[in-house]
C-alpha positions in Angstrom: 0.0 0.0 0.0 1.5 3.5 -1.1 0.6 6.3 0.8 1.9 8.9 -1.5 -0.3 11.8 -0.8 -1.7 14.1 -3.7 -3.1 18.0 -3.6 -5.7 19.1 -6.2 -8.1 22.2 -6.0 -10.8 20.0 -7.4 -11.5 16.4 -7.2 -14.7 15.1 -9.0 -15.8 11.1 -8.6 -17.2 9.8 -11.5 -16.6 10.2 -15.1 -20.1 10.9 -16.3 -22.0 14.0 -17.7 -21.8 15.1 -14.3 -18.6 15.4 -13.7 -17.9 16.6 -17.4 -19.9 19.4 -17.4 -19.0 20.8 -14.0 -15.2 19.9 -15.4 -15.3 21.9 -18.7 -17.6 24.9 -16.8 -14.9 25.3 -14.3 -11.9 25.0 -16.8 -13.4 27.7 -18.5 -13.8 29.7 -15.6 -10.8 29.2 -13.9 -8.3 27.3 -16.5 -5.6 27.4 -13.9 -7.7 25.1 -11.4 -6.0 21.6 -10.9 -8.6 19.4 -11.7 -8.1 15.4 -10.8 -10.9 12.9 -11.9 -11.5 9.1 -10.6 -13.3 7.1 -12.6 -13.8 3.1 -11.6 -14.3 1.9 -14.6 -12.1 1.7 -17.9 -13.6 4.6 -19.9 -15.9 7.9 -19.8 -19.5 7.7 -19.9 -19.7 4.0 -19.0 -22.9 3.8 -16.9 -25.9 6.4 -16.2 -24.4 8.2 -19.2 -23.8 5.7 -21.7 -25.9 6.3 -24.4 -27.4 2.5 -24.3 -28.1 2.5 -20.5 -31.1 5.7 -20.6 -33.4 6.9 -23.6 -31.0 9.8 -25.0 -34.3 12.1 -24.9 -32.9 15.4 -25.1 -35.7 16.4 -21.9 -37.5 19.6 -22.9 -40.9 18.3 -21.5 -42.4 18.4 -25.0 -43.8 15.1 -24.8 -43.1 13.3 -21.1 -47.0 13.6 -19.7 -45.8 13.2 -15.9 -44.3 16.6 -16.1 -48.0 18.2 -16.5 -50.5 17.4 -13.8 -53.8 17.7 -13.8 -55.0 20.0 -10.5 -58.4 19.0 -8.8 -60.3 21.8 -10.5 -59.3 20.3 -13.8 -56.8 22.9 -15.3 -53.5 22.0 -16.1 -50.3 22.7 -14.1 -47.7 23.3 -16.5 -44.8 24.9 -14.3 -42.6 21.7 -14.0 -42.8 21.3 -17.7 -41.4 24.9 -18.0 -39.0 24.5 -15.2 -37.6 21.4 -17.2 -37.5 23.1 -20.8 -35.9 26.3 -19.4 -33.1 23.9 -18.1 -32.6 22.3 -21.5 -32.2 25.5 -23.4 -29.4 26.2 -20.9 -27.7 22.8 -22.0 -28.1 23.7 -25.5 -26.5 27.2 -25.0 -23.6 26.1 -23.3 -23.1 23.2 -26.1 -23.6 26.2 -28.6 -21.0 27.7 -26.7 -18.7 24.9 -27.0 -19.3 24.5 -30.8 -18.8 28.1 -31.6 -15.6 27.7 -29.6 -14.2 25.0 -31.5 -14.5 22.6 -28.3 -16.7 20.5 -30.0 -16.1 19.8 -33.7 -19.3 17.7 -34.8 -22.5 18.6 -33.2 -24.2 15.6 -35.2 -21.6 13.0 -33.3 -24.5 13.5 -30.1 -27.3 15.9 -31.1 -30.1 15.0 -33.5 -33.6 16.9 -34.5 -36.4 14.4 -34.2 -40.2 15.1 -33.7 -41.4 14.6 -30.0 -44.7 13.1 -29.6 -47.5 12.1 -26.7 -49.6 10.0 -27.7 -53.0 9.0 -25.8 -55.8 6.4 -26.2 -59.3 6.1 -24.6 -61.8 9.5 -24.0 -60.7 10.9 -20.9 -56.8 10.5 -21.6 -57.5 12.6 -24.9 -59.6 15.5 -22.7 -56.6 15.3 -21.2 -53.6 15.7 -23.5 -56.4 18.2 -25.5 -56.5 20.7 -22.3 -52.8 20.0 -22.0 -52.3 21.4 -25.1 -54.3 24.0 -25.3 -52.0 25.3 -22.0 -48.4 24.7 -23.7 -49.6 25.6 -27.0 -49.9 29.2 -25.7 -47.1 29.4 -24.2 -44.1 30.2 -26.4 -41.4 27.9 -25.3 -43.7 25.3 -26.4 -44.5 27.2 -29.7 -45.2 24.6 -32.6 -47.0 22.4 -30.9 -49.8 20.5 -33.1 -52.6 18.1 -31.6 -54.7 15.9 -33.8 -57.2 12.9 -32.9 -57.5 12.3 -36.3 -56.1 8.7 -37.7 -55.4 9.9 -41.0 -53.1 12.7 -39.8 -51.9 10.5 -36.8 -50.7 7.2 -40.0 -49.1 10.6 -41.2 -46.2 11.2 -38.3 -46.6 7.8 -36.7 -47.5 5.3 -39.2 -45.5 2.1 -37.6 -47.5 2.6 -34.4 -51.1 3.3 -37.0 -50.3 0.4 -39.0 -52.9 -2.6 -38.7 -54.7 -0.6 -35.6 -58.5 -1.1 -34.3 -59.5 1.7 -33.5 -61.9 0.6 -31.0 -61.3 3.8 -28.8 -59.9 7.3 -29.6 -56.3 8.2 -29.7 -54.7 11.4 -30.1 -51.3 12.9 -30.4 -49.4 15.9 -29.9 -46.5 16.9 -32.0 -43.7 19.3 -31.5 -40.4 19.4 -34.2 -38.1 21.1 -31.8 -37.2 17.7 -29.8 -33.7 16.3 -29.9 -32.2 12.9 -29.6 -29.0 13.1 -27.5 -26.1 10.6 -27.2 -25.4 11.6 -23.7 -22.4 9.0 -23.7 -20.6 10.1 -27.0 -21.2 13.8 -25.9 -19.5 13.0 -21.6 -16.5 11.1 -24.1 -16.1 14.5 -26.5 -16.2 16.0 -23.1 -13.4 14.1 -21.4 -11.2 14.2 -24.4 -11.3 18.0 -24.3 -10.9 18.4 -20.3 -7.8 15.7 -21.3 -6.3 18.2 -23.9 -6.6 20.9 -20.9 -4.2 19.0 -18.7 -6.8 17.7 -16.6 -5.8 14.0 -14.5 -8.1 11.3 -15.8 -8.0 8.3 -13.7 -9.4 5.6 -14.9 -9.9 2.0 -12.8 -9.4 4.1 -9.7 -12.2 3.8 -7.2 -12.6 6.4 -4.5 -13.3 3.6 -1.2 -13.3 6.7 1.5 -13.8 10.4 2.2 -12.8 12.4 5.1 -12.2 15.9 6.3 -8.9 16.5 7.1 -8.0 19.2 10.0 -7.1 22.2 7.5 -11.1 21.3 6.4 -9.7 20.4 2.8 -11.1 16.8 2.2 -9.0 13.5 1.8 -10.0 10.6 -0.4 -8.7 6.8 -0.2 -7.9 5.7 -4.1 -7.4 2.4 -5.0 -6.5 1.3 -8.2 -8.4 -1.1 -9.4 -6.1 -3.4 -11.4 -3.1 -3.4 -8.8 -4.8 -3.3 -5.5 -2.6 -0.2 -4.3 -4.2 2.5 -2.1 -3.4 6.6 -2.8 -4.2 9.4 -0.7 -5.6 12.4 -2.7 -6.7 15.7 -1.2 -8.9 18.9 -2.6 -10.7 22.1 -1.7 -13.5 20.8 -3.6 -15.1 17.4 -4.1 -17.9 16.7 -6.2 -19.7 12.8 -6.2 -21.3 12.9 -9.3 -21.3 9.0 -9.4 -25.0 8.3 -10.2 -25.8 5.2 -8.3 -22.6 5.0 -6.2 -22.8 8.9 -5.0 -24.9 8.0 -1.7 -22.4 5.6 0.0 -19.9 8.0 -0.9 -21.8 10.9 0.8 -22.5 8.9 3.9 -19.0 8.2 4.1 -18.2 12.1 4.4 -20.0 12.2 7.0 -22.2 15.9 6.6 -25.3 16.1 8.4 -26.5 17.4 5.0 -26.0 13.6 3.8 -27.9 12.3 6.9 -31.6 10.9 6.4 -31.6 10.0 3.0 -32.2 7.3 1.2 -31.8 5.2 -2.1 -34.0 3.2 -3.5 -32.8 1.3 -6.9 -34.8 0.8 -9.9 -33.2 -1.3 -12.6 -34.6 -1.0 -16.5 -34.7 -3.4 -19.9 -35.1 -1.7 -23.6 -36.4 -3.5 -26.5 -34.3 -2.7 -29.3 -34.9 -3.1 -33.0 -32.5 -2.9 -35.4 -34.3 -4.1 -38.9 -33.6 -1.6 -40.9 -36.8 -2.0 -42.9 -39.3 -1.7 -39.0 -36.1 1.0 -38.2 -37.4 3.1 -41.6 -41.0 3.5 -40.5 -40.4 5.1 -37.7 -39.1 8.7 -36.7 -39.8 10.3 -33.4 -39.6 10.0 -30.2 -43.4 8.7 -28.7 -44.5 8.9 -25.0 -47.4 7.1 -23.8 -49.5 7.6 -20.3 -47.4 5.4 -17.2 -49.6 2.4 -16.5 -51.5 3.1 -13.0 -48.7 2.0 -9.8 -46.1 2.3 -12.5 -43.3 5.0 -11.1 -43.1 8.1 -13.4 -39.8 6.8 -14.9 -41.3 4.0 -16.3 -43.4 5.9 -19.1 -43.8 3.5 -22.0 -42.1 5.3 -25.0 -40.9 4.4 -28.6 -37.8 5.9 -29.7 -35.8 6.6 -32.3 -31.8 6.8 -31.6 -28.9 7.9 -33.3 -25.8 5.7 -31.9 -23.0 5.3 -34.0 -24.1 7.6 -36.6 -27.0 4.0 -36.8 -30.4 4.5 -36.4 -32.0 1.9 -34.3 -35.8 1.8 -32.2 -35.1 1.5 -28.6 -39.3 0.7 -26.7 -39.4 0.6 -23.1 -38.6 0.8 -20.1 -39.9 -2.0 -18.3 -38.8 -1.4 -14.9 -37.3 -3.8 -12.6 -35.4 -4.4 -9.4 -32.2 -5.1 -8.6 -30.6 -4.3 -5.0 -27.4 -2.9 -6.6 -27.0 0.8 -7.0 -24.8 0.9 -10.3 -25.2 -1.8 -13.4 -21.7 -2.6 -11.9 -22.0 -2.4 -8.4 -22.6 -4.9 -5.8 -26.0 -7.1 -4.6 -25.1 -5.2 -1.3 -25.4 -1.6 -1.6 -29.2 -1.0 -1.3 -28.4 -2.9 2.6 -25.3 -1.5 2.8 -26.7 2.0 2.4 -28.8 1.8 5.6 -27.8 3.9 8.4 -28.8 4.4 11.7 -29.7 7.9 10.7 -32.1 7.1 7.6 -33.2 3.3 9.0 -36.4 5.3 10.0 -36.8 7.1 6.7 -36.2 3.8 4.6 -38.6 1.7 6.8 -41.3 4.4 6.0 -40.5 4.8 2.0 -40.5 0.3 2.1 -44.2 0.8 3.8 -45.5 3.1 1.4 -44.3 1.7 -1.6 -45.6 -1.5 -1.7 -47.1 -1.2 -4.8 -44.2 0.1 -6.7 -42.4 -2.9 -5.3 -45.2 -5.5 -6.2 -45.2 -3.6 -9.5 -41.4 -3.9 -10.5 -41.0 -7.7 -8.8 -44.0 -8.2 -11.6 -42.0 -6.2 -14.0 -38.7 -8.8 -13.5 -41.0 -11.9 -14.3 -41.7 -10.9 -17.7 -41.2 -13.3 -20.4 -40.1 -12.0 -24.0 -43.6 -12.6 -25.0 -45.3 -10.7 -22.1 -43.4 -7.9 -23.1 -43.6 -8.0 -26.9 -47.5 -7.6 -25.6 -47.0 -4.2 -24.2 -45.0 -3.7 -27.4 -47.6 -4.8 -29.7 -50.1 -2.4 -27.6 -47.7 0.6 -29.0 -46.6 -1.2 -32.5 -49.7 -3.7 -33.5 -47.6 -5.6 -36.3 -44.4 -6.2 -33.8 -42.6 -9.0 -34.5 -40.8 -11.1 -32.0 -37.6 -11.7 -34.2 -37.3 -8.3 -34.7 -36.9 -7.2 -31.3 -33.8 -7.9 -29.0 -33.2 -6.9 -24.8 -30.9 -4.4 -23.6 -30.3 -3.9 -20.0 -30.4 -0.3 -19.1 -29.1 1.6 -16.4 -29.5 1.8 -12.9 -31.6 4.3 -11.7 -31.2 5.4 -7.9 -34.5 7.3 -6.3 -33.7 9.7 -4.0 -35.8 8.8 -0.3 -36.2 11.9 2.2 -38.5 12.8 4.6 -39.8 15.9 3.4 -43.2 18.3 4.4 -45.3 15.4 2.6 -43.7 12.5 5.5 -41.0 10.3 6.2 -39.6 8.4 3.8 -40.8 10.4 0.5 -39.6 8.8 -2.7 -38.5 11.7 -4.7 -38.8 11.4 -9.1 -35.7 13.8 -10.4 -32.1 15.1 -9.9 -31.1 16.8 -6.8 -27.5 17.9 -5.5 -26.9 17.5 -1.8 -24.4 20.2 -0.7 -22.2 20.8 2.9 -22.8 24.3 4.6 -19.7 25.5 3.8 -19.7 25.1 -0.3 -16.5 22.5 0.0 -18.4 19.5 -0.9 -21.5 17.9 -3.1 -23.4 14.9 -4.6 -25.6 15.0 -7.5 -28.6 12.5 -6.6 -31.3 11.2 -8.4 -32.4 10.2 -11.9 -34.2 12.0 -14.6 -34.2 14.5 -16.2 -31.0 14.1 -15.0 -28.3 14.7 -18.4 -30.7 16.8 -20.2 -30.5 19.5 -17.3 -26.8 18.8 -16.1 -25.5 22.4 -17.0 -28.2 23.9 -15.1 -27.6 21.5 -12.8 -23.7 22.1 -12.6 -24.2 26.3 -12.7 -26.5 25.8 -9.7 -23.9 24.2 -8.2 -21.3 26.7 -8.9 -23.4 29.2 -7.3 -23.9 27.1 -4.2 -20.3 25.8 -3.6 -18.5 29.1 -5.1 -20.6 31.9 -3.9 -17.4 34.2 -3.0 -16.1 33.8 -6.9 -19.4 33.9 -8.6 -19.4 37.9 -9.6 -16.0 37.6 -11.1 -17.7 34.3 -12.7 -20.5 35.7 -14.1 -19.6 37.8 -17.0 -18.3 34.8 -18.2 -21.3 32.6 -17.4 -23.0 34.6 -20.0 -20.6 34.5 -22.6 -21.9 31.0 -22.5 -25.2 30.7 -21.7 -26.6 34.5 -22.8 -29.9 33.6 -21.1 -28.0 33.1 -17.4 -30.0 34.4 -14.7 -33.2 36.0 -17.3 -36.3 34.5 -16.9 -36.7 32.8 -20.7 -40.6 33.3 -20.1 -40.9 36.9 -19.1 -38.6 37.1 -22.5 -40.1 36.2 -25.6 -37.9 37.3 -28.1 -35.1 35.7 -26.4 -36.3 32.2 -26.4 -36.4 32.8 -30.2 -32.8 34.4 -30.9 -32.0 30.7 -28.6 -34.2 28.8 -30.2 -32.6 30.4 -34.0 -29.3 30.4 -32.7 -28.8 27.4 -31.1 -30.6 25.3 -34.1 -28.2 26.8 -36.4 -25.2 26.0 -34.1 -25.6 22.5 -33.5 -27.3 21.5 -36.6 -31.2 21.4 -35.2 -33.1 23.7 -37.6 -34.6 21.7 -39.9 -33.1 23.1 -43.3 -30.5 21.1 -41.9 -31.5 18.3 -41.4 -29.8 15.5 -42.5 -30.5 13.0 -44.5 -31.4 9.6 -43.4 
């Protein structure tokens, strides 16, 4: 064992989105930072990230009907929606950014335009996505949005799904062009060779096993190298976990009270994947459906199209499932090994209350091909079995709190966990996770480095012109992003490209 000790500015676990984007935001804020990242695994963008392992929807809440809710009174609450599609035009600035610097070559290696789509069956489900509609439609970062309940025009932009239907109820779509497929693991690679080029220290195969404050309240990391065995102390001014699954035993193990009382609970998922060129053809758009009833919210059935590889494929799913570990490559232990005296009680309370969910993914695991070329068939009528293969997707970890609505409250989305003083943090949580990681990572920034942020800022807006503006309150300049950023990475649709 070595115990050759190392001093960085910044340290960030993980080499994921995450940690990308907060790398290349900070190199370009402060290029002479040391920056030292630990990756476990051989390669960038290996797990959460990797473009097979989530649904590459670039998450602009154009078509993901769990980000609108229906209020008692029967209006439609849009604000999460706008929340989530602010964030995204944040991403795409900052990419735009990174473009126009020359920092990214080839937008079209990870961003694509493709049509987003919800798509509804049975009466009150179309009252529904109708009122929904009629809310986003007038509001202009949803502008373009087109509904239709009529099955000619729906055989128009989804013809697969139309194909050899009986229309024994009604169905009805919304369409918006402005959606994006994103490789999320070819864009954190692009990243990490760039951060690479800027003399930042890439790790790879070095797991971080412990984190501690040392007296001079800088922080001290145990690294051991994965392929050798030997064990390197590593300290920073700033730590960031943004290891997906494995960032809650990491923040327990730093002990911040901030980190005490929460929770993970894992949710495993499966993709059917087609890749007959002549099914592949028919197809072109991303389509959400409406989560089956004790389904979680992650679990909306969808039909995708993906760009990997410069390859189109069809990727259907998720069917959910459970598995106790908290990364695809993690261990049967962590879901036990992540209970605590301080979140026992919180972890017991989220276990009695979601029963369901549990009864619902167990049922989820049992599936046979069959059973699930079923639900398929219920999106694509003429599926056939030979057509369709299984990939195992990524592990999702749901973040458990007690919050104003009770103990042990299973929270849906992303959330970063910070200590008092700013030195470090934890991104937690699952979608819409990569879509929103710059807003994410600048929210961050302004948590963790509130003494530099005013020198910061100036520069913050070179990249992202609509920092700190409300994009509602400012019509015009959701179009000048909207223009500008299609241009830049290739999205307006005189450019699209062939396929």
């Amino acid at each position: 064992m070595s115990n050759r000790q190392t001093k960085t500015d910044v340290i960030l676990i993980g080499a994921g989105i995450m940690s990308a984007t907060l790398g290349t935001l900070l190199k370009e804020l402060v290029p002479d930072w040391n920056i030292t990242v630990f990756e476990k695994l051989a390669t960038a963008g290996e797990e959460s990230s990797n473009e097979w392992n989530n649904a590459g929807t670039g998450h602009a809440a154009l078509c993901e009907l769990n980000y609108t809710v229906e209020k008692p009174d029967g209006s439609i609450d849009i604000s999460k929606a706008i929340k989530i599609n602010e964030e995204y035009q944040v991403s795409k600035q900052f990419w735009s950014y990174l473009v126009k610097s020359n920092l990214i070559r080839n937008p079209q290696d990870f961003i694509m335009p493709l049509p987003h789509l919800s798509l509804v069956q049975g009466e009150e489900n179309v009252t529904f996505l109708k009122k929904r509609f009629e809310a986003m439609s007038d509001n202009p970062l949803f502008q373009g949005m087109e509904f239709s309940d009529d099955p000619g025009k729906l055989m128009e932009w989804i013809p697969l799904i139309m194909e050899g239907r009986t229309m024994n109820e009604p169905m009805a779509a919304t369409r918006i062009e402005s959606g994006t497929d994103v490789n999320f693991g070819a864009l954190t690679r692009i990243l990490f060779d760039h951060l690479k080029s800027k003399n930042v220290d890439i790790k790879f195969k070095h797991s971080v096993d412990d984190i501690k404050r040392a007296g001079d309240g800088s922080w001290e990391l145990k690294v051991r190298n994965v392929d050798n065995g030997t064990v390197e102390r590593h300290t920073a001014k700033f730590v960031f976990i943004g290891g997906g699954g494995g960032s809650l035993p990491l923040l327990q193990k730093s002990g911040i009270p901030e980190g005490k009382h929460i929770g993970g609970f894992p949710v495993s998922g499966l993709f059917m994947v087609c890749n007959n060129p002549d099914v592949v053809a028919q197809h072109h758009a991303k389509v959400y459906g409406k989560a089956k009833v004790g389904a979680p919210p992650m679990s909306v059935p969808h039909l995708d199209t993906r760009f990997i590889d410069n390859k189109k494929s069809l990727l259907f799913g998720p069917f959910a499932g459970f598995s106790p570990k908290f990364l695809k490559t993690g261990s049967m232990f962590d879901l036990i090994g992540s209970v605590k005296p301080n979140n026992v009680f919180t972890m017991l309370a989220a276990g009695a209350k979601n029963v369901p969910l549990t009864k619902y993914l167990i049922q989820q695991v049992m599936l046979s091909k069959e059973q699930r070329m079923e639900e398929l068939r219920e999106f694509i009528p003429n599926a056939k079995s030979e057509d369709w293969g299984m990939v195992v997707a990524g592990q999702r970890v749901q973040v458990i709190k007690d919050t104003a609505a009770g103990k042990g409250t299973l929270q849906f989305g992303t959330e970063v966990i910070s200590a008092a003083d700013g030195s470090i943090a934890a991104l937690l949580g699952a979608s819409p996770g990569a879509s929103t990681a710059v807003s994410v990572m600048l929210e961050l920034i302004k948590r963790c480095f509130p003494q530099q942020l005013k020198e910061w800022e100036p520069k913050i807006k070179e990249m992202i012109p609509s920092y700190g503006v409300s994009l509602l309150k400012n019509p015009e300049l959701i179009e000048e992003i909207h223009t500008s950023t299609g241009r830049t990475l290739g999205l307006s649709n005189e450019l699209q490209p062939a396929i």
